[in-house]
C-alpha positions in Angstrom: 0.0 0.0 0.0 1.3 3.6 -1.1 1.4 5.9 1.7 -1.7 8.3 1.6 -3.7 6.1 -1.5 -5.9 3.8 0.7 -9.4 4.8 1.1 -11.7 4.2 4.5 -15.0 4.6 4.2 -17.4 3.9 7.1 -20.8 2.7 6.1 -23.4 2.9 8.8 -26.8 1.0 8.8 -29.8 1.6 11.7 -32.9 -0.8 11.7 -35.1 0.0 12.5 -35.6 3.7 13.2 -33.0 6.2 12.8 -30.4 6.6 15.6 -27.2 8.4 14.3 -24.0 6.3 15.0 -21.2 9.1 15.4 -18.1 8.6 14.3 -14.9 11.1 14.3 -11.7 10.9 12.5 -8.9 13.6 12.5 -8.8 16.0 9.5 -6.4 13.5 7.5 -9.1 10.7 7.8 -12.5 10.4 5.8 -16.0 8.9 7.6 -19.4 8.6 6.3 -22.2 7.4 7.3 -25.6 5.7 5.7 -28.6 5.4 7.8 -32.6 4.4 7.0 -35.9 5.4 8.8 -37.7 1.7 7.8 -36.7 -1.8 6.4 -38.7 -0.3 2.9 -36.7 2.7 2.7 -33.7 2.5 0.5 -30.9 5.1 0.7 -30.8 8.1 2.7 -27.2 9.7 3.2 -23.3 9.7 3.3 -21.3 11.4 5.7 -18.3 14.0 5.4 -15.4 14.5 2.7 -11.7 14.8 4.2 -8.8 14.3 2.1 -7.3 11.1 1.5 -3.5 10.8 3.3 -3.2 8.2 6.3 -6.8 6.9 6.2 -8.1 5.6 9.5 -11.6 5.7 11.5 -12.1 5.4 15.1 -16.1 4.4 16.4 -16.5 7.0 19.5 -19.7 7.3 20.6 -23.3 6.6 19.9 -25.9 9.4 19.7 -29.6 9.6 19.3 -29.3 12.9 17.3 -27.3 13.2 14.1 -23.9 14.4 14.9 -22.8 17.8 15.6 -20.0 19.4 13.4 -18.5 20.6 17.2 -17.7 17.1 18.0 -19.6 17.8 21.5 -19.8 14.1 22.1 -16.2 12.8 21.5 -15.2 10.8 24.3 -11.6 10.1 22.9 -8.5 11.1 24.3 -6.8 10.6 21.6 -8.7 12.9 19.0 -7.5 16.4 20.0 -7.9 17.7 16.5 -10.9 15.7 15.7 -13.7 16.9 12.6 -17.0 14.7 13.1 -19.0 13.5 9.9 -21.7 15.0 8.7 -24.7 13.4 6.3 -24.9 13.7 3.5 -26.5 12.8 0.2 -26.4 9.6 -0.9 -27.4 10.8 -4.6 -24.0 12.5 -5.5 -21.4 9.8 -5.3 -19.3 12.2 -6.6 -19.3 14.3 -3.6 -16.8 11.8 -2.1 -13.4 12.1 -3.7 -11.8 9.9 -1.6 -14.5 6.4 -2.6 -12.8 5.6 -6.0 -15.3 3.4 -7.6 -12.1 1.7 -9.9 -11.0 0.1 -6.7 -11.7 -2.6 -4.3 -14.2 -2.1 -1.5 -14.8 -4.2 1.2 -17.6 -4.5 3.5 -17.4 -5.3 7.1 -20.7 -6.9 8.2 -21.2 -8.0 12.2 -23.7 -10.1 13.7 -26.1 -10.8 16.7 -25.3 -7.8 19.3 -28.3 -8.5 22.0 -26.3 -5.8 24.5 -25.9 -3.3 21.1 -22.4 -2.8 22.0 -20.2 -2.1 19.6 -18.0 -4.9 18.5 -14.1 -4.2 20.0 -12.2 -5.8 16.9 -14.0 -3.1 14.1 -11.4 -0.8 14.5 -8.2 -3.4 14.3 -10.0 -4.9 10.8 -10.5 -1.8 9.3 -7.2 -1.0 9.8 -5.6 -4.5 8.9 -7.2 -4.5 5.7 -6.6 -0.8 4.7 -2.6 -2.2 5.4 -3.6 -5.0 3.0 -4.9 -3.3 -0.1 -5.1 -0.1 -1.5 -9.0 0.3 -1.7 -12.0 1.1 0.2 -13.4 -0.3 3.6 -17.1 0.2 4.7 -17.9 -0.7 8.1 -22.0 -1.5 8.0 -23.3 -0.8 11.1 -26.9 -2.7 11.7 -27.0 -2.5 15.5 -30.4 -1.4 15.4 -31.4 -4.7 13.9 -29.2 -6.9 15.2 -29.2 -5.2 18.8 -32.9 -7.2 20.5 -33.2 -9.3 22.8 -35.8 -11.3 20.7 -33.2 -13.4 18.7 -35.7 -14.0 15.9 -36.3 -11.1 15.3 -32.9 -10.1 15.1 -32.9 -12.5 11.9 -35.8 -11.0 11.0 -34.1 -8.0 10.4 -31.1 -10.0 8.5 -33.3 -10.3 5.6 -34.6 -6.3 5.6 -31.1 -5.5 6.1 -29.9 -7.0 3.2 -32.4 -5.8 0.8 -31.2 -2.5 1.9 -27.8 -3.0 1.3 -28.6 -5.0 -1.8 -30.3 -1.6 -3.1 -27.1 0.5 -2.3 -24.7 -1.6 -3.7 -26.7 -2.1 -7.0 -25.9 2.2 -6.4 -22.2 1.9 -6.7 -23.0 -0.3 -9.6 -25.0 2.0 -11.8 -22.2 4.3 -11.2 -19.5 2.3 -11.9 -18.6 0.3 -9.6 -17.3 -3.9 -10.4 -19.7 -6.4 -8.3 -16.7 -8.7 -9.0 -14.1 -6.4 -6.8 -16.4 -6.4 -4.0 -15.6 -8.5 -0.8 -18.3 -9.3 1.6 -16.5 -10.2 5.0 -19.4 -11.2 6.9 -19.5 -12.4 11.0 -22.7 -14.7 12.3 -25.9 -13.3 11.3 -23.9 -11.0 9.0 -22.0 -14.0 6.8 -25.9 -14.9 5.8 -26.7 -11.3 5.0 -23.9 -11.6 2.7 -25.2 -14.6 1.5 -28.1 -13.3 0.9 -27.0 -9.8 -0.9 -25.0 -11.9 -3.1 -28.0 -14.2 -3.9 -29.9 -10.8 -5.2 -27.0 -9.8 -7.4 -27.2 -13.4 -9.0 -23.9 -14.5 -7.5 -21.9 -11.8 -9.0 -20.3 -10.5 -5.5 -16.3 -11.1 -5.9 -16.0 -12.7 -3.0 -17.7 -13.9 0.5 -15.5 -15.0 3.9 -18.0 -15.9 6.3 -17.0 -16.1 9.9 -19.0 -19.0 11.7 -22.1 -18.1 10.0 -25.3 -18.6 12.6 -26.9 -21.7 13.0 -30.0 -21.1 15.0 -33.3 -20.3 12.5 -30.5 -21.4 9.5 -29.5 -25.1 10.0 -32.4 -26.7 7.9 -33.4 -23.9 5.5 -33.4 -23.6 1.8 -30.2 -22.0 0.5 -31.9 -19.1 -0.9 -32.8 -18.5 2.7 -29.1 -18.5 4.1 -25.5 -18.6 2.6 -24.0 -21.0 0.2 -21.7 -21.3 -2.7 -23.4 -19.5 -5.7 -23.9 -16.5 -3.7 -20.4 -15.0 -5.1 -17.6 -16.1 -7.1 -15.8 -17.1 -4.2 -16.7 -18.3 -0.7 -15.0 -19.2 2.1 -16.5 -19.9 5.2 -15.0 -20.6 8.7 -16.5 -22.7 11.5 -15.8 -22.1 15.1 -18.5 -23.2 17.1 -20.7 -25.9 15.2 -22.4 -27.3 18.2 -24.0 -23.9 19.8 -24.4 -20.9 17.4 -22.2 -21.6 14.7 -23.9 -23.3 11.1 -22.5 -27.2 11.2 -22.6 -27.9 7.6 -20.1 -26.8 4.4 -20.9 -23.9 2.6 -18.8 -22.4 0.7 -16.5 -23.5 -1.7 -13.7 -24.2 1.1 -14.9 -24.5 4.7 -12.3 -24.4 7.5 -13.0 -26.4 10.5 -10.8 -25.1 13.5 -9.9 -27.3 16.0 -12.7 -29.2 14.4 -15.1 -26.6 14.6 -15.8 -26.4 18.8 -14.1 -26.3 21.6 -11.7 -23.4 21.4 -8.5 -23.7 23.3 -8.1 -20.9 25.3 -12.0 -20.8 25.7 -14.1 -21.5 29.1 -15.2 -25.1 29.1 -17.7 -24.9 32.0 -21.0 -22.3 32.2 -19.4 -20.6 35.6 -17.5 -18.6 33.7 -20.1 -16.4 32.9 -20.9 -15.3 29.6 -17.9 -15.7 27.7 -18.8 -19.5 28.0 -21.5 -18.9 25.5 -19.6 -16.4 23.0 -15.8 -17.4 23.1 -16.0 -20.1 20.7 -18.4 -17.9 18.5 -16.4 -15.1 18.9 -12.8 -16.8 17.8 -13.6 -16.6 14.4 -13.0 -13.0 14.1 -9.8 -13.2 16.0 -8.4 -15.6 13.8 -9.1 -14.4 11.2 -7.7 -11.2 11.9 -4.5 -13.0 12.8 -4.5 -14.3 9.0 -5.1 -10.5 7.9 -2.1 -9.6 9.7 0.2 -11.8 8.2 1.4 -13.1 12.1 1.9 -16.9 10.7 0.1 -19.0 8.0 -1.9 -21.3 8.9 -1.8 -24.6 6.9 -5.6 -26.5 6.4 -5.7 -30.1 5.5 -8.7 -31.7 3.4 -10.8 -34.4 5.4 -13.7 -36.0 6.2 -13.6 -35.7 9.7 -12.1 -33.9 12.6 -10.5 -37.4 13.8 -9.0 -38.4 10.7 -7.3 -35.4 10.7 -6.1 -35.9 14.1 -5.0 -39.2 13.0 -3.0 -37.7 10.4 -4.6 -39.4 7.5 -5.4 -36.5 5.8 -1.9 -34.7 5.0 -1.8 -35.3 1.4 -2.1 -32.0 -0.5 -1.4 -33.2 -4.0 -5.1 -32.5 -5.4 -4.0 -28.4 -4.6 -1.1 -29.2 -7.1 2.7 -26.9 -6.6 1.0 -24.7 -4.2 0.0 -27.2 -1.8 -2.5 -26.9 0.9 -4.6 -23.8 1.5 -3.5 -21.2 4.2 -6.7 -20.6 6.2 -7.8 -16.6 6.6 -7.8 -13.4 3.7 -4.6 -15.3 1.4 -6.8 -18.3 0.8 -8.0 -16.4 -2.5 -4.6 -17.3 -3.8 -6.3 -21.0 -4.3 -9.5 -19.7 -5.6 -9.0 -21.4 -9.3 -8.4 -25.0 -8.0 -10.8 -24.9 -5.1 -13.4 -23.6 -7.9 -12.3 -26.8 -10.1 -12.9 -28.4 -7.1 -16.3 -27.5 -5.8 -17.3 -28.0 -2.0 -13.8 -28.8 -0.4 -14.4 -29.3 4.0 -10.6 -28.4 5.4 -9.1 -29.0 9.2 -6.5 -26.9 11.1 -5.9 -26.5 14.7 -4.8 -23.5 16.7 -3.2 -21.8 19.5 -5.3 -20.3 22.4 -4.0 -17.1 22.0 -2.2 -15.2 19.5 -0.5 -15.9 17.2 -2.7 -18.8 16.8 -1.1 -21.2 14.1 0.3 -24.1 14.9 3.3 -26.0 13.0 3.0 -29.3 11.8 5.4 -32.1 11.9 4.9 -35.8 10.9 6.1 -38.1 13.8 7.5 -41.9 12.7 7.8 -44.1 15.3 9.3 -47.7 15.0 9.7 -49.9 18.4 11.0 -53.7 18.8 8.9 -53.9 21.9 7.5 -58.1 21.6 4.3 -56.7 22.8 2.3 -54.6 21.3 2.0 -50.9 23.1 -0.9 -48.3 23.5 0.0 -44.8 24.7 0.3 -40.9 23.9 3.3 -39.1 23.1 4.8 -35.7 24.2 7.5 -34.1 21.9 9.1 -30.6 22.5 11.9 -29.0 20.3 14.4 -27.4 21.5 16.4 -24.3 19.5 18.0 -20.9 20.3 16.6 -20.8 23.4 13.2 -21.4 22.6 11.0 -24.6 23.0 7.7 -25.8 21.2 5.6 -28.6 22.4 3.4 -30.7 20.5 0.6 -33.1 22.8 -0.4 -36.3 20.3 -3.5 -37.8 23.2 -6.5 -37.2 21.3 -6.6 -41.2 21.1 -4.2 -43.6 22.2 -1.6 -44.7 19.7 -0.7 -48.2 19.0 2.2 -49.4 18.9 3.8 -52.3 17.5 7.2 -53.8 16.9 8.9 -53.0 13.4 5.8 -51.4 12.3 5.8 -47.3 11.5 2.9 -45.8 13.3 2.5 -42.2 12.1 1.9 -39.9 14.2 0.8 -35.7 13.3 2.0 -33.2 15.5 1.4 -30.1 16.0 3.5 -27.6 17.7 2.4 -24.5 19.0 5.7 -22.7 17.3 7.9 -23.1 14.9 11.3 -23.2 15.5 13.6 -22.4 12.5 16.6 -24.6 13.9 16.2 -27.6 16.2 19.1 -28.4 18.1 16.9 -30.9 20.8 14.5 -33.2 21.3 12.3 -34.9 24.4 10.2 -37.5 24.3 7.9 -38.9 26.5 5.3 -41.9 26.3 2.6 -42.1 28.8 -0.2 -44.8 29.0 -2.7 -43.3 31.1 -2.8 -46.0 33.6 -2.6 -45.1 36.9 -2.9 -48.5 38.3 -1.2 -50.5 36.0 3.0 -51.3 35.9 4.7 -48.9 33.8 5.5 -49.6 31.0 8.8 -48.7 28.9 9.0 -48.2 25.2 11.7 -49.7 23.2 12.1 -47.1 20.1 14.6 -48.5 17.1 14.1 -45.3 15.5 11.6 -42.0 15.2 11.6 -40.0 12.4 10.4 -36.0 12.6 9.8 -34.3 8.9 8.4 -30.5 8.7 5.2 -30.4 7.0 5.9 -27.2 5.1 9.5 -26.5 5.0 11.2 -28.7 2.4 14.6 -30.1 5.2 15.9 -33.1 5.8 14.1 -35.3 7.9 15.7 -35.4 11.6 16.0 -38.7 13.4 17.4 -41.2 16.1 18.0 -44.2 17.1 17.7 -47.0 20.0 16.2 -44.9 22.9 14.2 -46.3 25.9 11.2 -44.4 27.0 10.5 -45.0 30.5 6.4 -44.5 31.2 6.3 -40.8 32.2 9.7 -39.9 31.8 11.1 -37.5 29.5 13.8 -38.2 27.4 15.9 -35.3 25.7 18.5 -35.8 22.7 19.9 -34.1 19.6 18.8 -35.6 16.3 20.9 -35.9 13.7 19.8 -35.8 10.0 18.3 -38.9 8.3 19.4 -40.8 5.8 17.6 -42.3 2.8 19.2 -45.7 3.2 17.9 -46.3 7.0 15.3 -48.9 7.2 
C-alpha cells in the first residue's frame, strides 16, 4: 500500500428507526455514514469528505441525534484535533473524492449484538485490511437490527437489512462500480446477510469470507434462505463453534474447520465462567481471522472428512491443490481460488493456538519400536532451539504401537522453531494403576510439514512410562530402514 492512497469509508446502517452512529476521525481521515428510517426505505445519506493521506476511522460514541460538526460528544482522548461527519447525500457519489469506484471495496458486516455494544475488533480490521490493499473499507453498522433481545427477530431483520444493502450496492454499480471487486466479509448473522445480498445480485459478488455463519433459524433452511456457494464467485466460510451458534454444515467453496469446529483452546469449558462460555467459541472466528489478515503466521488447512481423521493424520496429502499445496486458512486463501473452484465443496481441518499468534506447525512423527508386545500410549514431543522450546501433545486417542511397524503420528507444535538443536520425548499410557510400561524405540523419524529439510531422526532410545527423554537428532538418511 502507497502511503496516503488507501481509502476508509465507514458505512453505517440503523434498523429499525434512525439513531445516528457518530463517528470522528482527524482532519487526514474520511468517515461517512448511511442510515434508513424503515426496512422499505432505501438510501438516505453519506457522511463528510476529508482528504485522503493516512486513512483511519475510530467508532467513539453513539448518539440519538445526528452528529454535531463541534464534536460535543467525543469521548476520545486521543482525538484532540478531531472533525466529526456529517450526512450527506447519498445521490452525488461524486461528492466523495476519496470512494474511488475503480478500486476494491470491502464491507465489514457484524452479527447478533443483543447488549448493542459495539463490537471491539472493528477498529483493528478496518485498519488491517486498509494495510492489506489499496482500496475502500465500509464498516456496516446494523445494531439497530441486530441489537434485540428477541433473537428472531434479530434474523428477522437480516433479511430487511440485506435488501437495503442489496439496493445501495446495486448504487455503486450504476455508477461504476465492479460487483466482481467487492468482498463481503461477513461475521454470524452477517456472513448470511452476505449470502443473501449476493443471492440478489445473481452470485456476481467477488468474494464472500464468512466467519461461523449462525446456526440457530438457519440449519435446515433452503439456501436461498441462508449462505452457500453460488452467492459470489468465491466463498470461504469458517466454523468455530458448530455445536451452539455456529452453522454445522459446508458452505462455501472451502470451509475451515478449526480445532474441528468447537471447543476453542483458550476458551471457558464450564458455564461458571459467565458469559464468555456462551460467546468465546463464537467469537474466535473474528480473531483468527484477523490473525491471517495480519500476516502473524500462516496457517496450513488439511482436506478431510472428519475432525478425527485429521487428528490421525490421515489426511496430510495436498497433491489434489497441485505446486501450491495446501490452502493457508484466513484473507490469502484467494490465492487457491482457481483450483478450489475446479474443485467444488472442499471441507478443510486446522488446529490452533489459544491465543495469538494462533497457528500451529505441523510435523509428521514416525515411530518404529522392537517392543515383543504390542503398546498403546500418547506421546509428548518438544523441540528445543535458540533458546526457545515448542511442544506438541499427540492424546487425542491412544496410539498403537507395534514392533517393526511405523505408526505415524501428526504433531502439531504450538511454534515453529527455524533450527532444532533438541528433542524430548515422552510416552505415557494413562494407567494409573497399572506397571509402567517402557517403550523400546529402534528409530523415530520427525519431517516439517511445510518447510522442504531433511528429515531429523534417532536411534535405539528407551522411553520409561512418564519420563522424559531429551536428545539431539541428527539428520536422516535415505538408506535407514
Amino acid at each position: 500500500m502507497q502511503g496516503g492512497s488507501s481509502t476508509a469509508l465507514l458505512f453505517l446502517l440503523s434498523l429499525p428507526e434512525v439513531n445516528a452512529v457518530q463517528i470522528c476521525g482527524d482532519t487526514n481521515r474520511p468517515v461517512m455514514f448511511w442510515t434508513y428510517d424503515s426496512p422499505d426505505q432505501e438510501i438516505l445519506s453519506y457522511g463528510k469528505d476529508h482528504s485522503r493521506a493516512g486513512v483511519k476511522h475510530v467508532p467513539v460514541a453513539i448518539s440519538d441525534t445526528a452528529p454535531a460538526d463541534n464534536c460535543s460528544n467525543i469521548q476520545s482522548s486521543e482525538m484532540d484535533n478531531a472533525t466529526c461527519g456529517t450526512l450527506l447525500s447519498h445521490t452525488d457519489l461524486s461528492a466523495h473524492p476519496q470512494f474511488i469506484l475503480s478500486r476494491p471495496t470491502t464491507f465489514i458486516i457484524h452479527g447478533y449484538r443483543p447488549t448493542g455494544s459495539p463490537p471491539a475488533w472493528l477498529q483493528q480490521i478496518s485498519d488491517l485490511l486498509l494495510a492489506r490493499e489499496d482500496g475502500n473499507v465500509i464498516v456496516v453498522d446494523w445494531n439497530h437490527g441486530a441489537a434485540n433481545v428477541n433473537y428472531l427477530k434479530a434474523v428477522e431483520n437480516t433479511y430487511n437489512a440485506a435488501k437495503n444493502l442489496t439496493a445501495f450496492i446495486t448504487r455503486l454499480q450504476e455508477h461504476g462500480a465492479s460487483l466482481s471487486s467487492i468482498h463481503m466479509i461477513g461475521i454470524s448473522l452477517g456472513a448470511h446477510m452476505s449470502g443473501l445480498i449476493g443471492a440478489n445480485l445473481n452470485g456476481s459478488l467477488g468474494r464472500i469470507t464468512a466467519l461461523d455463519p449462525a446456526g440457530p433459524k438457519f440449519t435446515g433452511t433452503p439456501p436461498e434462505r441462508r449462505l452457500d456457494p453460488t452467492d459470489a464467485q468465491f466463498v470461504d466460510v469458517l466454523h468455530t463453534d458448530i455445536d451452539a451458534l455456529g452453522f454445522r454444515e459446508p458452505l462455501g467453496h472451502i470451509d475451515f474447520y478449526a480445532n474441528g469446529g468447537t471447543d476453542q483452546p483458550g476458551c471457558p469449558k464450564t458455564i461458571f465462567s459467565g458469559g464468555a462460555y456462551f460467546k468465546c467459541d463464537h467469537q474466535r472466528s473474528v480473531f483468527l481471522f484477523l490473525d491471517s489478515v495480519k500476516r502473524t503466521c500462516v496457517s496450513k488447512a488439511f482436506p478431510c472428512s472428519s475432525y478425527k481423521d485429521f487428528l490421525d493424520g490421515n489426511c496430510l496429502n495436498c497433491d489434489r491443490f497441485g505446486a501450491a499445496g495446501c490452502p493457508v486458512f484466513g484473507y490469502d486463501v484467494i490465492k487457491w481460488k482457481e483450483v478450489l473452484l475446479r474443485l467444488g465443496q472442499t471441507k478443510t481441518y486446522f488446529t490452533t493456538n489459544a491465543d495469538s499468534p494462533f497457528c500451529m506447525t505441523n510435523y509428521r512423527l514416525e515411530v518404529m519400536i522392537w517392543n515383543k508386545d504390542v503398546r498403546w500410549g500418547y506421546m509428548t514431543v518438544k523441540l528445543h532451539g535458540n533458546g526457545k522450546e515448542a511442544v506438541a501433545t499427540i492424546d487425542h486417542t491412544a496410539s498403537k504401537f507395534k514392533k517393526y511397524t511405523k505408526t505415524n503420528l501428526f504433531a502439531q507444535f504450538d511454534k515453529d522453531l527455524q533450527s532444532v538443536e533438541k528433542v524430548s520425548l515422552k510416552f505415557s499410557t494413562g494407567n494409573v494403576f497399572k506397571p509402567k510400561y517402557k517403550l523400546r524405540v529402534l528409530r523415530i523419524r520427525l519431517r516439517h510439514l511445510e518447510r522442504k529439510e531433511r528429515p531429523l531422526c534417532r536411534y535405539d532410545i528407551l522411553l520409561e512410562e512418564n519420563k522424559e527423554v531429551t536428545f539431539r537428532p541428527i539428520s536422516c538418511e535415505e538408506s535407514n530402514f
